[in-house]
C-alpha positions in Angstrom: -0.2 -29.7 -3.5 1.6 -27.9 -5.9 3.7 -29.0 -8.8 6.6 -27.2 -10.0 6.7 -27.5 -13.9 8.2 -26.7 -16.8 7.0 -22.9 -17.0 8.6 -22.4 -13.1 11.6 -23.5 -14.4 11.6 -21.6 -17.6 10.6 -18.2 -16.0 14.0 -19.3 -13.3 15.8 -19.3 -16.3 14.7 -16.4 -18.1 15.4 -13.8 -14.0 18.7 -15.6 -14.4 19.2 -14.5 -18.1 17.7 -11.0 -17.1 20.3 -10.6 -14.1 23.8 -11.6 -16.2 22.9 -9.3 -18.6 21.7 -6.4 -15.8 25.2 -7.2 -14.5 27.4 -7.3 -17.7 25.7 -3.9 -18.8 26.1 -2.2 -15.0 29.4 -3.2 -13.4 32.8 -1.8 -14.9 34.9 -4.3 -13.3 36.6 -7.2 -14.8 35.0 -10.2 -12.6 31.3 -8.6 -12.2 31.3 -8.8 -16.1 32.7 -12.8 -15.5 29.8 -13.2 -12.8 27.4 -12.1 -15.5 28.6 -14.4 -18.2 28.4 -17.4 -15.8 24.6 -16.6 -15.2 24.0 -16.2 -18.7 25.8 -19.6 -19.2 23.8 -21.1 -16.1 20.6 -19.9 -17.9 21.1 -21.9 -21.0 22.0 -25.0 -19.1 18.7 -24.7 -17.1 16.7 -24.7 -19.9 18.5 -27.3 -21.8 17.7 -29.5 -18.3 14.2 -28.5 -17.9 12.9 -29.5 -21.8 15.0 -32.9 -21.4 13.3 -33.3 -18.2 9.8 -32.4 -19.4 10.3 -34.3 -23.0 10.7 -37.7 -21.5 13.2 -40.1 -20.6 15.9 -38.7 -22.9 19.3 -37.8 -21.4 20.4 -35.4 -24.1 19.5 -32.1 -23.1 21.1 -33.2 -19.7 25.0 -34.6 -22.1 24.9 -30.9 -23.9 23.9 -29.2 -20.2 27.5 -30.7 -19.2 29.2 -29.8 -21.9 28.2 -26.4 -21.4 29.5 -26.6 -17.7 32.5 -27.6 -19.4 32.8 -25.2 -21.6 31.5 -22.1 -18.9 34.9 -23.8 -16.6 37.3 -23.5 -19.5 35.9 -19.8 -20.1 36.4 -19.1 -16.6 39.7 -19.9 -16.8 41.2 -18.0 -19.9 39.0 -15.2 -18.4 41.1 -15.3 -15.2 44.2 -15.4 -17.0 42.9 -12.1 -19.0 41.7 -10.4 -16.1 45.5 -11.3 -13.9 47.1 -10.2 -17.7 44.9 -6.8 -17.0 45.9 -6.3 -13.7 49.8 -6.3 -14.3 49.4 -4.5 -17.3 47.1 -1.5 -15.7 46.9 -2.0 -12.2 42.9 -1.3 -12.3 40.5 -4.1 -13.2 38.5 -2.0 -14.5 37.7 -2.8 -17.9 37.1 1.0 -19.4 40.5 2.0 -18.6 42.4 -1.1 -20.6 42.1 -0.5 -24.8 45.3 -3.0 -25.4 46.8 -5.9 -23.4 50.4 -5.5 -24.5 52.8 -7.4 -22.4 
């Protein structure tokens, strides 16, 4: 039977890394680049799960992992604000076309 280890889980969180950047580089658009950054941030917290998971008993990896979904929730929500800010101000979400956010 197989075991799923710590390099599975490692190599799941380096496609994940590999995709948010593939996205952030490709789309133009305002929430793509969001979707991008939340993989990148889900990445990170993978890894931090897997080497607390695979060093032992210890729940630390596992605290900063939540403070990290924390933090990814709090970014997610200034970045909606910026991206509803860019909206009224341009009318496009794409990102290109906005160089200031005056109100």
């Amino acid at each position: 039977m197989w075991t799923i280890g710590l390099t599975h889980y490692l190599i799941l969180a380096a496609m994940l890394f590999c995709i948010g950047v593939a996205v952030i580089v490709t789309k133009r658009n305002a929430i793509g680049i969001l979707f991008g950054v939340e993989l990148i941030l889900n990445a990170g917290n993978l890894n931090l799960v897997a080497f607390s998971r695979y060093r032992g008993a210890d729940i630390a990896g596992q605290v900063v992992a939540m403070f990290g979904i924390v933090l990814a929730a709090a970014e997610a929500a200034i970045a909606v604000a910026i991206v509803v800010n860019l909206y009224n101000a341009t009318a496009t979400i794409d990102v290109d076309s906005a160089t200031t956010l005056r109100g």
